[in-house]
DRENTORKOL-3810 file (N, C-alpha, C; in nm, 4 decimals):
REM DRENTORKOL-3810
@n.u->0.6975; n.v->1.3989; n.w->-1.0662; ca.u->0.7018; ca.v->1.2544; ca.w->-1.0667; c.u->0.6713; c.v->1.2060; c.w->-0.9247
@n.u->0.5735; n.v->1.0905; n.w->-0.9070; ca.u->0.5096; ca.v->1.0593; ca.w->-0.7888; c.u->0.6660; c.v->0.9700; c.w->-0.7142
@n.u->0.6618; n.v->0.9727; n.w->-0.5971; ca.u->0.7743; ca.v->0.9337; ca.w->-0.4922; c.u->0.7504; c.v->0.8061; c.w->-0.5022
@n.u->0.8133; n.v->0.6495; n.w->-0.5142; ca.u->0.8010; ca.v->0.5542; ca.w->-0.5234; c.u->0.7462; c.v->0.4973; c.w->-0.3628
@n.u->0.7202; n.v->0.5977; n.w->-0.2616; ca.u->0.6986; ca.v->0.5698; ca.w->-0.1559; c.u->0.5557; c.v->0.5889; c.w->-0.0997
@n.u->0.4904; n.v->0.6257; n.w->-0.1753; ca.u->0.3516; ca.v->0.7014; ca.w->-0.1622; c.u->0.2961; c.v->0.5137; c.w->-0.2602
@n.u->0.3162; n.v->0.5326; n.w->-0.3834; ca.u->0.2686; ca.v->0.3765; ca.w->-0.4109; c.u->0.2452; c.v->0.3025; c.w->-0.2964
@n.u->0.3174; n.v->0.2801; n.w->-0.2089; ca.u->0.3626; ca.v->0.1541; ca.w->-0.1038; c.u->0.2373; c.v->0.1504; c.w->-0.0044
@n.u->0.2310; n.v->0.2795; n.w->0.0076; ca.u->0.1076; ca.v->0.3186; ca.w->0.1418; c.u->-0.0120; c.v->0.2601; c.w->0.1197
@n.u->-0.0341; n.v->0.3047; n.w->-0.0440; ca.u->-0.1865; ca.v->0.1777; ca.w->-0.0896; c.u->-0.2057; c.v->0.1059; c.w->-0.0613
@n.u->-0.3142; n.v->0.0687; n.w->0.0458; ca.u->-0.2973; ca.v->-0.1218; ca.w->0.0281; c.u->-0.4115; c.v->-0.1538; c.w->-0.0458
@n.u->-0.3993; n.v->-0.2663; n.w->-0.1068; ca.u->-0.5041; ca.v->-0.3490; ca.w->-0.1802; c.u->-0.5974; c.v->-0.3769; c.w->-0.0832
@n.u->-0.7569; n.v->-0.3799; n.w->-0.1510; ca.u->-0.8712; ca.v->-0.4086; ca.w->-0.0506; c.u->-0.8804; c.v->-0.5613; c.w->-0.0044
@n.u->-0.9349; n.v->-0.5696; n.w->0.1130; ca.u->-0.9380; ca.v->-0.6849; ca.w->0.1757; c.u->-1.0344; c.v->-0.7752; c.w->0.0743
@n.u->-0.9690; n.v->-0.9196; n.w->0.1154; ca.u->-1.0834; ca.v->-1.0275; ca.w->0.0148; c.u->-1.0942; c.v->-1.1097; c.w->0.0870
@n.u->-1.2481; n.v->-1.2053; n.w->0.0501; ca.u->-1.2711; ca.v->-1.3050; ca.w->0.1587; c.u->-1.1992; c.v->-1.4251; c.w->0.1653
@n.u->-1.1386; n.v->-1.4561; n.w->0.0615; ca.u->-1.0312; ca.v->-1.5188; ca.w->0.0307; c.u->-0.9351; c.v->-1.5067; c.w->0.1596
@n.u->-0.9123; n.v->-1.3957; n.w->0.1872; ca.u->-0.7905; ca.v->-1.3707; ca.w->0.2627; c.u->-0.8025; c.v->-1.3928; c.w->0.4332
@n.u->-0.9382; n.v->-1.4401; n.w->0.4503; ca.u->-1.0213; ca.v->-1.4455; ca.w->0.5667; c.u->-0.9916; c.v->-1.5806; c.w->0.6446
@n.u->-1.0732; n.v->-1.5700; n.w->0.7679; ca.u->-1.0080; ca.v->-1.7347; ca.w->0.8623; c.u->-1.1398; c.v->-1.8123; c.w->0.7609
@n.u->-1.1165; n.v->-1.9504; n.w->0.7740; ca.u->-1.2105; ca.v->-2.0663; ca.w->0.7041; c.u->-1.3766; c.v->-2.0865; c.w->0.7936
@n.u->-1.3397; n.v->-2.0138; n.w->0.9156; ca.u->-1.4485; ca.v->-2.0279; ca.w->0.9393; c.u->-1.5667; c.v->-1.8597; c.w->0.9309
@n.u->-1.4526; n.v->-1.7808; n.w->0.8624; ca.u->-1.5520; ca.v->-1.6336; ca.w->0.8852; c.u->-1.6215; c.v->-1.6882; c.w->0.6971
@n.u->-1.5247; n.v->-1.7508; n.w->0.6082; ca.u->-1.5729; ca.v->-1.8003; ca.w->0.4888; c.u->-1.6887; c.v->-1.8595; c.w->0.4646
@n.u->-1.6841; n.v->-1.9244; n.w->0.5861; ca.u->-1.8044; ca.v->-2.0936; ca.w->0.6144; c.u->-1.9349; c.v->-1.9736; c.w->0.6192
@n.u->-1.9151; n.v->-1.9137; n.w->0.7595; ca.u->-2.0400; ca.v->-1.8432; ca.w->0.8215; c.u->-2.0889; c.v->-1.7871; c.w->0.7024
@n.u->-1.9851; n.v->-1.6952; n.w->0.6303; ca.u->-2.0607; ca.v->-1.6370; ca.w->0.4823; c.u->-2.1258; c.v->-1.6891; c.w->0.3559
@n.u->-2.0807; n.v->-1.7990; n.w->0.3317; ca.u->-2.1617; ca.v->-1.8695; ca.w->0.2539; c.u->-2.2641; c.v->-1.9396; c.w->0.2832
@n.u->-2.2540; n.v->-1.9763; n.w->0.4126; ca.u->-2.3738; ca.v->-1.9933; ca.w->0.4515; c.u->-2.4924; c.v->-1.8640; c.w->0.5041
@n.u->-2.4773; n.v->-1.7261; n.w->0.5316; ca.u->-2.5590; ca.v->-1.6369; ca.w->0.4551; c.u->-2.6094; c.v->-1.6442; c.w->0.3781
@n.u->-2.4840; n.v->-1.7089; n.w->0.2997; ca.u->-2.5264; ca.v->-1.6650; ca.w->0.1402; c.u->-2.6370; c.v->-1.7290; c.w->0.0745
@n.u->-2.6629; n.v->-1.8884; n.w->0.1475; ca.u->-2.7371; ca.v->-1.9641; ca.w->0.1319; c.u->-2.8859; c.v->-1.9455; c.w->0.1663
@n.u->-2.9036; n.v->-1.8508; n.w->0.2495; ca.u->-3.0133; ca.v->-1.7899; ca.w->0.3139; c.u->-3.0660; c.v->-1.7261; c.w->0.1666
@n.u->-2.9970; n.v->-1.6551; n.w->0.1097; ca.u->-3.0699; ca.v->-1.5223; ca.w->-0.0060; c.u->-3.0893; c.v->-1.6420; c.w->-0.0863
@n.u->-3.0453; n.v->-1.7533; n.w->-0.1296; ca.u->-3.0734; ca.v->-1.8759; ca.w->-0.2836; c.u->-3.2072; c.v->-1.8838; c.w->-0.2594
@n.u->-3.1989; n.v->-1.9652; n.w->-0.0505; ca.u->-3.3154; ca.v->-1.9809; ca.w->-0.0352; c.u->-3.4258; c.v->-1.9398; c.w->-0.0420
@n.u->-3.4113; n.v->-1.7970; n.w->0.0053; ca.u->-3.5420; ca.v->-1.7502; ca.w->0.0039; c.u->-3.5777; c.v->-1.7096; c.w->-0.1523
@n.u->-3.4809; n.v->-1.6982; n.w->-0.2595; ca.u->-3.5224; ca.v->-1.6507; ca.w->-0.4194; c.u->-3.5997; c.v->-1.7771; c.w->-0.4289
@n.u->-3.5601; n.v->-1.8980; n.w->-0.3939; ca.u->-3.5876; ca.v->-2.0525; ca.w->-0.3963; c.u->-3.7649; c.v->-2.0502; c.w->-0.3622
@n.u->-3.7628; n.v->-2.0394; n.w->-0.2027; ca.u->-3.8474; ca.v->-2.0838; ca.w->-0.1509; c.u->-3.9819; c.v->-1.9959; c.w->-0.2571
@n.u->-3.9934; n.v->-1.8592; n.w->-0.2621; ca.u->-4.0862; ca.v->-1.7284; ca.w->-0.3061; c.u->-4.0969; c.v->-1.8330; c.w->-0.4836
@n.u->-3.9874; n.v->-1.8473; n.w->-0.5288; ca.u->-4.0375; ca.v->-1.9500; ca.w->-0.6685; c.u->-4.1147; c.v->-2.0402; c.w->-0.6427
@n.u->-4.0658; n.v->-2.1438; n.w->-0.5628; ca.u->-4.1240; ca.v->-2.2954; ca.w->-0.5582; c.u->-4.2636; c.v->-2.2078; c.w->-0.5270
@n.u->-4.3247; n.v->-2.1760; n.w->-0.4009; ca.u->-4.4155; ca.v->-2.1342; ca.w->-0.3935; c.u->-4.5215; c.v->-2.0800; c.w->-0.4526
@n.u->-4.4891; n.v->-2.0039; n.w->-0.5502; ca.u->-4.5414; ca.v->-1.9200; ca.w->-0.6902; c.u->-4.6051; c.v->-2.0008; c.w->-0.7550
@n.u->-4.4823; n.v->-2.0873; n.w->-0.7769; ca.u->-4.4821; ca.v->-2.2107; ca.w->-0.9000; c.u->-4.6126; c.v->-2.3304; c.w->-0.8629
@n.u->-4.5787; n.v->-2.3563; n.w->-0.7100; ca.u->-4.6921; ca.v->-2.4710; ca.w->-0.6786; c.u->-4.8298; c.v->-2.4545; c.w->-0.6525
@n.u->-4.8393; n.v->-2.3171; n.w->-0.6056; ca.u->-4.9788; ca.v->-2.2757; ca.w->-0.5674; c.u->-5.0432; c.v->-2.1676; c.w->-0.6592
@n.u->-4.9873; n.v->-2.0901; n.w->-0.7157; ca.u->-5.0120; ca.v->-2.0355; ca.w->-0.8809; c.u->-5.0223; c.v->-1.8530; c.w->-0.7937
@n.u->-4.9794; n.v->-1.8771; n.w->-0.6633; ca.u->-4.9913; ca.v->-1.7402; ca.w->-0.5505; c.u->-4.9069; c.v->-1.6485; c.w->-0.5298
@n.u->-4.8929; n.v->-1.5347; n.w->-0.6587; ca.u->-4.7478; ca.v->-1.4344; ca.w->-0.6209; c.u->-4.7751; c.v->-1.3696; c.w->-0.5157
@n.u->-4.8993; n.v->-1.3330; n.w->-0.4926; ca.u->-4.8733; ca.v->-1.2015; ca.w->-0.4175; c.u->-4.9416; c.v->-1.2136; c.w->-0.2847
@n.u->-4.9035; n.v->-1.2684; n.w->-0.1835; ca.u->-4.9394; ca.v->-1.3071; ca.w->-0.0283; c.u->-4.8390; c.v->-1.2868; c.w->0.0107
@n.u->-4.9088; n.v->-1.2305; n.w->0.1876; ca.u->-4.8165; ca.v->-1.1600; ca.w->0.2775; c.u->-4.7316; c.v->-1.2824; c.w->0.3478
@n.u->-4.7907; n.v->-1.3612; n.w->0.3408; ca.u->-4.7084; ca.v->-1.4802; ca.w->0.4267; c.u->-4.5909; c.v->-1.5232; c.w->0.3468
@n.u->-4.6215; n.v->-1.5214; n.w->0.2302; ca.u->-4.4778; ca.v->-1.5449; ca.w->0.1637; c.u->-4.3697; c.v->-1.4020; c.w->0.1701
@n.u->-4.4000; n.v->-1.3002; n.w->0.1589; ca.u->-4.3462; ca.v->-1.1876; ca.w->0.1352; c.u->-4.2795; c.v->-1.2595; c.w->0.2796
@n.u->-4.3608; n.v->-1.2448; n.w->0.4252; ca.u->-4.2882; ca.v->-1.2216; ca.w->0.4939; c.u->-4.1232; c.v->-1.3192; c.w->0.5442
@n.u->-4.2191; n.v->-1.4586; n.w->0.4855; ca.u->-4.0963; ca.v->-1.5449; ca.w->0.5132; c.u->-3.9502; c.v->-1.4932; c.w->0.3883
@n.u->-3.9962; n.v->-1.4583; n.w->0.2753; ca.u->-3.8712; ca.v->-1.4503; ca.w->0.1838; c.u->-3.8122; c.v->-1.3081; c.w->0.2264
@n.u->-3.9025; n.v->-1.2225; n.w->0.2575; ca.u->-3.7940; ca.v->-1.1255; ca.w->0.3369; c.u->-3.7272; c.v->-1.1323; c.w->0.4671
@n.u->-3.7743; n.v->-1.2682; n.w->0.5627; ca.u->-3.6864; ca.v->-1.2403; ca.w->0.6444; c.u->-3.5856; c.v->-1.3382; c.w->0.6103
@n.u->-3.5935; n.v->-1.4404; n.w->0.5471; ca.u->-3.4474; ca.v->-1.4802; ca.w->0.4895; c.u->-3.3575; c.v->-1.4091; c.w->0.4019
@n.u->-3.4219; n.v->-1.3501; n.w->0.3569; ca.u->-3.3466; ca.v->-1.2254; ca.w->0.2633; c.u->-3.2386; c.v->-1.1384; c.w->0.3422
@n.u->-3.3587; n.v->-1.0643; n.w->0.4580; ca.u->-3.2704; ca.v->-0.9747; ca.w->0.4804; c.u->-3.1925; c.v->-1.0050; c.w->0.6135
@n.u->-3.2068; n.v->-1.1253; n.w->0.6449; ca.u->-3.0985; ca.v->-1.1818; ca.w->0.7571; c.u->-2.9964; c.v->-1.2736; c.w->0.6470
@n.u->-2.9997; n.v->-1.2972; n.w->0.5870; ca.u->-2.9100; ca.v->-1.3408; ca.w->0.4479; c.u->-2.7862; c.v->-1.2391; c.w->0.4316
@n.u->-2.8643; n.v->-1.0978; n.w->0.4077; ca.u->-2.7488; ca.v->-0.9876; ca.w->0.3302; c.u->-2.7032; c.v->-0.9377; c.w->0.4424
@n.u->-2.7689; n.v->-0.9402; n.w->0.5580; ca.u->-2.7142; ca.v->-0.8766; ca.w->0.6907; c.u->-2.5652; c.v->-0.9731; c.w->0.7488
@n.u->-2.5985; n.v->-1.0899; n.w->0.7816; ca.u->-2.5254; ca.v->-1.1621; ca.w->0.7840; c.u->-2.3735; c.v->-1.1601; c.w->0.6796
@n.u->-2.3947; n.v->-1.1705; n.w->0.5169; ca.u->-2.3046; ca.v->-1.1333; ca.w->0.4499; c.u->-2.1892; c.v->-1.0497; c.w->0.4344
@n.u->-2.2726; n.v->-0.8864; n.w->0.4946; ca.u->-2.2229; ca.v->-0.8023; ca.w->0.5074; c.u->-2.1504; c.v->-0.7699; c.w->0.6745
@n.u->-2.2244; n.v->-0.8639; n.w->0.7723; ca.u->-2.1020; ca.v->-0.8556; ca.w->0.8447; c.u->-1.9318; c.v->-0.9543; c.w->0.8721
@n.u->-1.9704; n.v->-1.0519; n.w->0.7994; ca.u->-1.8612; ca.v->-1.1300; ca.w->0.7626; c.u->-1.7746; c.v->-1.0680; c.w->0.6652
@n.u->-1.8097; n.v->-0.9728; n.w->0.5953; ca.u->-1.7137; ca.v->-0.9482; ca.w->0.5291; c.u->-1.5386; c.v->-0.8724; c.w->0.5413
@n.u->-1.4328; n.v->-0.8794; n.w->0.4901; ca.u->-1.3468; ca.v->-0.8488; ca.w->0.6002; c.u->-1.3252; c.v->-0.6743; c.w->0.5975
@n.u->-1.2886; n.v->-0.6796; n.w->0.7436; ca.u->-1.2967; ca.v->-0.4987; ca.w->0.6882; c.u->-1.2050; c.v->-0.4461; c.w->0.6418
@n.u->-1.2219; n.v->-0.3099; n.w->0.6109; ca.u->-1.1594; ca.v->-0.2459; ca.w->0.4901; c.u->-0.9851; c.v->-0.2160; c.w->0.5961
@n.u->-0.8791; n.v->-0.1771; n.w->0.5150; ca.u->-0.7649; ca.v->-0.1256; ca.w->0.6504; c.u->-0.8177; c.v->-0.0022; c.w->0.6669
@n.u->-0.7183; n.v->0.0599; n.w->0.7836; ca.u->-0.7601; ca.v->0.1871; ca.w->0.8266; c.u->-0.6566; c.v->0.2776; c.w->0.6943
@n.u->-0.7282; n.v->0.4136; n.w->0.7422; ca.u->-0.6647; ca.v->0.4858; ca.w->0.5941; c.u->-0.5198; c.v->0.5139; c.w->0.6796
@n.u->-0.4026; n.v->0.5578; n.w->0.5886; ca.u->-0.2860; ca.v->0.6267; ca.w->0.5858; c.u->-0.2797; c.v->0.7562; c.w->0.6190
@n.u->-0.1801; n.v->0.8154; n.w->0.6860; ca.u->-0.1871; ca.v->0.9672; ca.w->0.7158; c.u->-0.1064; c.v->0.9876; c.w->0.5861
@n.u->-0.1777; n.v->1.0588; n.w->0.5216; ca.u->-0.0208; ca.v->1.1370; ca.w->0.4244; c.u->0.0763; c.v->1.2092; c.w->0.5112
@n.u->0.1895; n.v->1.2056; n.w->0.4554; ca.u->0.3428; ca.v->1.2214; ca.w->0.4826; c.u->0.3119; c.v->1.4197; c.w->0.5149
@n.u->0.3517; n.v->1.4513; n.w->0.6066; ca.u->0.4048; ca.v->1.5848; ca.w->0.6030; c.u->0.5103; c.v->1.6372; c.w->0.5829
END
C-alpha cells in the first residue's frame, strides 16, 4: 500500500491561469501573431487567387514562428522534480 506521503510530493502541472496578468497578456498576444498570420496567408489566397508565393510564405512564417516561439516562452515552467525518499 502506497505511503500517503509520496501522493503529496506530486505537484500538479503549472497553468497559465496561475501566472502574473502580464506574462498572460504577453501570451495571448503571441497568440495573436499565429490567427494572424493563418488570417493574413487566407485573406491573401482569397483576394489575389495566389497560394503559392514566396512572399507570402515568408511573411506567414515569420509570424508564425515568432507567434509559437513567443508562446512557448511565456509559458509557466514546469516545478523542479522531487528526490525520492531514501
Amino acid at each position: 500500500m502506497p505511503d500517503d506521503d509520496s501522493a503529496a510530493s506530486i505537484a500538479a502541472p503549472p497553468r497559465l491561469a496561475d501566472t502574473s496578468i502580464s506574462r498572460q497578456v504577453t501570451f495571448w498576444g503571441f497568440a495573436s501573431l499565429v490567427v494572424l498570420a493563418v488570417a493574413f496567408y487566407v485573406w491573401w489566397g482569397v483576394s489575389f487567387g495566389v497560394w503559392l508565393d514566396n512572399g507570402v510564405y515568408a511573411v506567414t512564417i515569420t509570424l508564425l514562428l515568432f507567434g509559437l516561439a513567443g508562446m512557448w516562452l511565456m509559458l509557466p515552467n514546469p516545478p523542479a522534480p522531487v528526490a525520492p525518499p531514501r
